[in-house]
PDB file of N, CA, C and O in Angstrom:
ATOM      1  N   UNK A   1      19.833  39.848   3.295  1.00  0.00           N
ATOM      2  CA  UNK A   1      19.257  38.963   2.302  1.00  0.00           C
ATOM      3  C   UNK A   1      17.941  38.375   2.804  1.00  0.00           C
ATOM      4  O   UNK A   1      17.822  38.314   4.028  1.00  0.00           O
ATOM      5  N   UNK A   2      16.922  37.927   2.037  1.00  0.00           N
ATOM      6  CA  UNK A   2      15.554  37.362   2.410  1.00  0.00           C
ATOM      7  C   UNK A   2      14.466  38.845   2.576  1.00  0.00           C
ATOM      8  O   UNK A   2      13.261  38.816   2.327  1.00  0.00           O
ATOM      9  N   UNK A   3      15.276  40.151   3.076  1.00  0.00           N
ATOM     10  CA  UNK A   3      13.629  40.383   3.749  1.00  0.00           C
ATOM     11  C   UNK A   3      12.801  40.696   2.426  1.00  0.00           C
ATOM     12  O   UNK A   3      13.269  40.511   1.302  1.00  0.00           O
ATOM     13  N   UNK A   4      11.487  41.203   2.678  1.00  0.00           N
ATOM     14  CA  UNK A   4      10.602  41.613   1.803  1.00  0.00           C
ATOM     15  C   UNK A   4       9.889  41.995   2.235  1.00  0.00           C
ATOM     16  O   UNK A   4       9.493  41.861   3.393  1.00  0.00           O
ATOM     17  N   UNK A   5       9.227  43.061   0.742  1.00  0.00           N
ATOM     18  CA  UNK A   5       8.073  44.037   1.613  1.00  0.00           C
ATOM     19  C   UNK A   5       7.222  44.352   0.421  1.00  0.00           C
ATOM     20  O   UNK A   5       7.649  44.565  -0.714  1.00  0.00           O
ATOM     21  N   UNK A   6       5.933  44.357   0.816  1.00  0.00           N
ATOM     22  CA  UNK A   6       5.016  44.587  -0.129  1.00  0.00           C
ATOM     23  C   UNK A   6       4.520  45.900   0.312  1.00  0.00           C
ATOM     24  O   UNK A   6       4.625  46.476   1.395  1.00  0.00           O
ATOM     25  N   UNK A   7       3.748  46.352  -1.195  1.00  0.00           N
ATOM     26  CA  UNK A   7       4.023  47.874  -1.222  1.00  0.00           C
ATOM     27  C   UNK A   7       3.019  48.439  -1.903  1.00  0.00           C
ATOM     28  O   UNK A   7       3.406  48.962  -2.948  1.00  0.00           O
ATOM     29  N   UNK A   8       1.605  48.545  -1.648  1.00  0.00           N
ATOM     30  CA  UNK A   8       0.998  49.337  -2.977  1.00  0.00           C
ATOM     31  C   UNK A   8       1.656  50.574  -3.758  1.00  0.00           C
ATOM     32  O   UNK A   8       2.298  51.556  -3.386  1.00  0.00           O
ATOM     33  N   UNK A   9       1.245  50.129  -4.925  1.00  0.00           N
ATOM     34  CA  UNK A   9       1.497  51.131  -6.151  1.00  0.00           C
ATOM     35  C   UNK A   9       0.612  51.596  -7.257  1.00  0.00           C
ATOM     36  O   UNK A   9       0.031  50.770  -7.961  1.00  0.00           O
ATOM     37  N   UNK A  10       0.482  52.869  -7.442  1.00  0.00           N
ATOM     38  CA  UNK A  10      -0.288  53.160  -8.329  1.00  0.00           C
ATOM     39  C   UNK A  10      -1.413  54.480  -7.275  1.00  0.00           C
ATOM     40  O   UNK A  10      -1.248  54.742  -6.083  1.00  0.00           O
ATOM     41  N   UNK A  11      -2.368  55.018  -8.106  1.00  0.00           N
ATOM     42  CA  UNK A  11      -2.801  55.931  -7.609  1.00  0.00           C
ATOM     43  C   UNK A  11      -4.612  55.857  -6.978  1.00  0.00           C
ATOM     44  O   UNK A  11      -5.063  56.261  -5.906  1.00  0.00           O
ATOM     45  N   UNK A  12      -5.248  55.245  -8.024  1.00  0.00           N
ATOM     46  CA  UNK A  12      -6.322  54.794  -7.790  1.00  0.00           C
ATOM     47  C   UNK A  12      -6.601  53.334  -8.443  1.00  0.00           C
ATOM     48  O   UNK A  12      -7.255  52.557  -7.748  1.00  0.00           O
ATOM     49  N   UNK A  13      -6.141  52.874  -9.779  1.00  0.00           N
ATOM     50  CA  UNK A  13      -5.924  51.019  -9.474  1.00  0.00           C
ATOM     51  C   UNK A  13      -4.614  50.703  -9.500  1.00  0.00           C
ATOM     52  O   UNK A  13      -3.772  51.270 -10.196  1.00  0.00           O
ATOM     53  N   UNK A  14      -4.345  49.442  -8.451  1.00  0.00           N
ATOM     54  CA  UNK A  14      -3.132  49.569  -7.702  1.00  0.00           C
ATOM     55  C   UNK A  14      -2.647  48.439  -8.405  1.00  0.00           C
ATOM     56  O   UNK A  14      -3.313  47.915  -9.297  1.00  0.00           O
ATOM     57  N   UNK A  15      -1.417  47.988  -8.028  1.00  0.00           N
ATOM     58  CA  UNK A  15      -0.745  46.609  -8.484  1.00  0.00           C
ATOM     59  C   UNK A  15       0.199  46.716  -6.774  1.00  0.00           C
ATOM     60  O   UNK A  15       0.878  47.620  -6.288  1.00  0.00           O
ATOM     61  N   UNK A  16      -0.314  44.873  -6.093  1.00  0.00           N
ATOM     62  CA  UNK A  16       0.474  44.887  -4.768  1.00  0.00           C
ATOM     63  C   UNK A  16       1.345  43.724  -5.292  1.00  0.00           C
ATOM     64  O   UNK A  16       1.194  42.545  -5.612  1.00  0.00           O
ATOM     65  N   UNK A  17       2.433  44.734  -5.211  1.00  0.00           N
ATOM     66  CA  UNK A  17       4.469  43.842  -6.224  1.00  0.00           C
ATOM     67  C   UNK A  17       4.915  43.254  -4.352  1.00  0.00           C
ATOM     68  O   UNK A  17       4.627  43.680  -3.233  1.00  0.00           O
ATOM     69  N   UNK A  18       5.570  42.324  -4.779  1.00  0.00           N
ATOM     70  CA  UNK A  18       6.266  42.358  -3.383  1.00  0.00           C
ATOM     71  C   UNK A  18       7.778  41.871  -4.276  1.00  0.00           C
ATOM     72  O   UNK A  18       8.027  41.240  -5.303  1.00  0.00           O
ATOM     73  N   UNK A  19       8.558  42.575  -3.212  1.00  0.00           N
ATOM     74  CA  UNK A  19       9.815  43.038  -3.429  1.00  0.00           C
ATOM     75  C   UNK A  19      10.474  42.415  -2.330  1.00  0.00           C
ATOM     76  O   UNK A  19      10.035  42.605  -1.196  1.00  0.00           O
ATOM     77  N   UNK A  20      11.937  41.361  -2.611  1.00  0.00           N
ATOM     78  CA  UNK A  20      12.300  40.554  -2.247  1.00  0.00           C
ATOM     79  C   UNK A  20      14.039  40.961  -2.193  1.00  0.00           C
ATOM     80  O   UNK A  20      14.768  40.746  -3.161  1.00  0.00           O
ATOM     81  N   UNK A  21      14.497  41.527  -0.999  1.00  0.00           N
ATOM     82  CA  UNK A  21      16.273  41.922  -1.039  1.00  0.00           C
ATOM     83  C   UNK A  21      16.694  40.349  -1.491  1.00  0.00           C
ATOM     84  O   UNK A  21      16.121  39.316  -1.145  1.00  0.00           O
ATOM     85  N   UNK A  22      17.863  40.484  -2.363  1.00  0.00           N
ATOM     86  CA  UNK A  22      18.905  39.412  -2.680  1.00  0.00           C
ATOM     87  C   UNK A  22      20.285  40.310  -2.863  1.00  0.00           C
ATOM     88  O   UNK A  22      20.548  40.974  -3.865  1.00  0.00           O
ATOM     89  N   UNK A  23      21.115  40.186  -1.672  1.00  0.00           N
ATOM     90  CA  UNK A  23      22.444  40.916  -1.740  1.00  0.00           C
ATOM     91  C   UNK A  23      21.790  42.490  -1.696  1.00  0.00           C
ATOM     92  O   UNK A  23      21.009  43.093  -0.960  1.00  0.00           O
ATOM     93  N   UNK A  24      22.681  42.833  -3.088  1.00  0.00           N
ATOM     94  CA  UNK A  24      22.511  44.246  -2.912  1.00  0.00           C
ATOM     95  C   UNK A  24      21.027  44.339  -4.165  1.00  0.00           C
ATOM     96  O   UNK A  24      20.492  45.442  -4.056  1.00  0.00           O
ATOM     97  N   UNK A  25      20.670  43.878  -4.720  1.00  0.00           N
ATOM     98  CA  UNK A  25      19.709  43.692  -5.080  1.00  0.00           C
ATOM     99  C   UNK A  25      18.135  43.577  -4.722  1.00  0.00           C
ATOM    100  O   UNK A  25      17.949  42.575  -4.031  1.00  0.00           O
ATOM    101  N   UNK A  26      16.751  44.415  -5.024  1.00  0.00           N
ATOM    102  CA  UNK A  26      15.688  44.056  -5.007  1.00  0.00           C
ATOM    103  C   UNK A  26      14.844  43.472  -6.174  1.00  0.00           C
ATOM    104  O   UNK A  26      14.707  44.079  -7.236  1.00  0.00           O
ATOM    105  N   UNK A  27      14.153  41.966  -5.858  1.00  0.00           N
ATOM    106  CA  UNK A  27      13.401  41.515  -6.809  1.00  0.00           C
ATOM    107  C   UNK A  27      12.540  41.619  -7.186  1.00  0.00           C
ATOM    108  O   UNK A  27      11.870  40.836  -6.513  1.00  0.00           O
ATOM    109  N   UNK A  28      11.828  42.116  -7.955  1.00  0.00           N
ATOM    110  CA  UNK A  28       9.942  42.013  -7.916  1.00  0.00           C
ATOM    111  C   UNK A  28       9.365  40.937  -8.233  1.00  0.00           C
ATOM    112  O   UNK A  28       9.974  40.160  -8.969  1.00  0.00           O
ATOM    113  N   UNK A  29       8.135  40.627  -7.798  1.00  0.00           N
ATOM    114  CA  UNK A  29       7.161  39.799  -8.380  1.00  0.00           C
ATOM    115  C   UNK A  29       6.271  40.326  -7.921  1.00  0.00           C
ATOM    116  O   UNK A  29       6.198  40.596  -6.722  1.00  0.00           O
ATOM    117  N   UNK A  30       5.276  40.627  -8.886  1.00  0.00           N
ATOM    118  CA  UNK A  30       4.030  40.945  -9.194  1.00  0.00           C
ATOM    119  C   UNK A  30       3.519  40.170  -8.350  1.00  0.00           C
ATOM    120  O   UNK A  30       4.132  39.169  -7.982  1.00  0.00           O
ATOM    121  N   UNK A  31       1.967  40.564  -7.755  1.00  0.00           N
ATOM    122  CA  UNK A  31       0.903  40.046  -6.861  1.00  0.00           C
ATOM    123  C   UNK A  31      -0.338  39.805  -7.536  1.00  0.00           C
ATOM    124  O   UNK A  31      -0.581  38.873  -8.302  1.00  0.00           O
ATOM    125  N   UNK A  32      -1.173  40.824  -7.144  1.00  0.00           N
ATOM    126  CA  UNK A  32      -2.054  40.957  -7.564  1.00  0.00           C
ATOM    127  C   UNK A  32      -2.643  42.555  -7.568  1.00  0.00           C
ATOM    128  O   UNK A  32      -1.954  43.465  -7.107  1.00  0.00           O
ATOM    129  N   UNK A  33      -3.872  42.772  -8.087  1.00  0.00           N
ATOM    130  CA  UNK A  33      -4.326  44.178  -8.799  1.00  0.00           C
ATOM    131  C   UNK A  33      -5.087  44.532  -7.416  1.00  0.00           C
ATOM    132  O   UNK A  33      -5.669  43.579  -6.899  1.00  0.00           O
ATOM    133  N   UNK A  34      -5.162  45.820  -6.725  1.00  0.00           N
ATOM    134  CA  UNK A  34      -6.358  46.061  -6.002  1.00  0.00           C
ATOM    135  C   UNK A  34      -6.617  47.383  -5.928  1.00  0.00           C
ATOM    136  O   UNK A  34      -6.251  48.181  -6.791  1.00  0.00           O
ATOM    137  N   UNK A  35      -7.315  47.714  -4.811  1.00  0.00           N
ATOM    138  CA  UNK A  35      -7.840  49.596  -4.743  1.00  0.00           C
ATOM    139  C   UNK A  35      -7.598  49.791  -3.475  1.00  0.00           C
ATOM    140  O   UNK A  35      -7.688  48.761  -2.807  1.00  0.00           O
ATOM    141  N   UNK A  36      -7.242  51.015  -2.734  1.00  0.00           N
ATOM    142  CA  UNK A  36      -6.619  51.565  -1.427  1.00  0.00           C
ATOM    143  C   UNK A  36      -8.184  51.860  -0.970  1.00  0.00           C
ATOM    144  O   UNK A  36      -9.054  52.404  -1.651  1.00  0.00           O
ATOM    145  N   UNK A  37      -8.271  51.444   0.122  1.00  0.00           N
ATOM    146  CA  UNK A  37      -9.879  51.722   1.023  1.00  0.00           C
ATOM    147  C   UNK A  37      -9.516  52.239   1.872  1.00  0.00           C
ATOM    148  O   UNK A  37      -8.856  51.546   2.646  1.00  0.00           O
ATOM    149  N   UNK A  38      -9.699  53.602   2.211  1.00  0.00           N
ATOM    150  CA  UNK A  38      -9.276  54.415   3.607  1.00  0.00           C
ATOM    151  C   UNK A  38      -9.833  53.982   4.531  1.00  0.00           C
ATOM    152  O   UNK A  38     -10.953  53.538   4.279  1.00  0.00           O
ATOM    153  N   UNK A  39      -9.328  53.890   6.086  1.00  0.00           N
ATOM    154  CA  UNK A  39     -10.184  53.421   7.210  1.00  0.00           C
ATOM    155  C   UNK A  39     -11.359  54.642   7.457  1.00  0.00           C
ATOM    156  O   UNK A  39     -11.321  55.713   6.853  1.00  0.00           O
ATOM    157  N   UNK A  40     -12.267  54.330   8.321  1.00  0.00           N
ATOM    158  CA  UNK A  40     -12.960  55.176   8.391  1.00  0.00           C
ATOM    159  C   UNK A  40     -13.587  54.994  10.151  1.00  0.00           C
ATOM    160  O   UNK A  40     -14.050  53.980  10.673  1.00  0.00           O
ATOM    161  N   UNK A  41     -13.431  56.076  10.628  1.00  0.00           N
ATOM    162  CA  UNK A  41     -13.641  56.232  12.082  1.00  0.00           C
ATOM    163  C   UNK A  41     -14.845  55.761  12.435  1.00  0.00           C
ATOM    164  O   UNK A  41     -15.788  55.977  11.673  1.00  0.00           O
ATOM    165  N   UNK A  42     -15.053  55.024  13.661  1.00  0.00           N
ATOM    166  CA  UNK A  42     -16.381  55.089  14.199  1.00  0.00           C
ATOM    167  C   UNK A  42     -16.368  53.795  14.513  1.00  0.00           C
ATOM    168  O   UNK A  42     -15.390  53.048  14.512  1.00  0.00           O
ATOM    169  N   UNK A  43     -17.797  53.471  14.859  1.00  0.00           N
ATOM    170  CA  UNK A  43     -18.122  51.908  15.376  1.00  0.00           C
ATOM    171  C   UNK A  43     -18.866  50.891  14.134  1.00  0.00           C
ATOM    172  O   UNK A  43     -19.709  51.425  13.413  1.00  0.00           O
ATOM    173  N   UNK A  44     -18.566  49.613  13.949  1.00  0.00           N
ATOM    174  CA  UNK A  44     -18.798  49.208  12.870  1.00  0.00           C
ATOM    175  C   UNK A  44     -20.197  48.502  13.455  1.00  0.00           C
ATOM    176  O   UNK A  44     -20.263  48.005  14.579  1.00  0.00           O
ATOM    177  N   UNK A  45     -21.102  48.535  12.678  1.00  0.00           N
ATOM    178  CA  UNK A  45     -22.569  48.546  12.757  1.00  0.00           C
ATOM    179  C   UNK A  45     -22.820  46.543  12.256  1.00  0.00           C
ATOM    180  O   UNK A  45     -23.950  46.059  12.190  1.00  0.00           O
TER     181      UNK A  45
END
């Protein structure tokens, strides 16, 4: 009971839900809207 885990969803605009165990149960609540930014190698300038 308690844990939670947030999770992007969606493919290119996202919705970040976080999802909350209760028993045998998971809860949602909605977050907020965003976009997946891949890391990108190298030294940051």
């Amino acid at each position: 009971d308690g844990g939670a885990l947030i999770v992007p969803l969606g493919e290119h605009e996202q919705v970040l839900p976080l999802f909350v165990r209760q028993g045998e149960q998971f809860i949602e609540h909605p977050l907020a809207p965003g976009k997946f930014v891949p890391f990108i190698a190298g030294d940051i300038i």
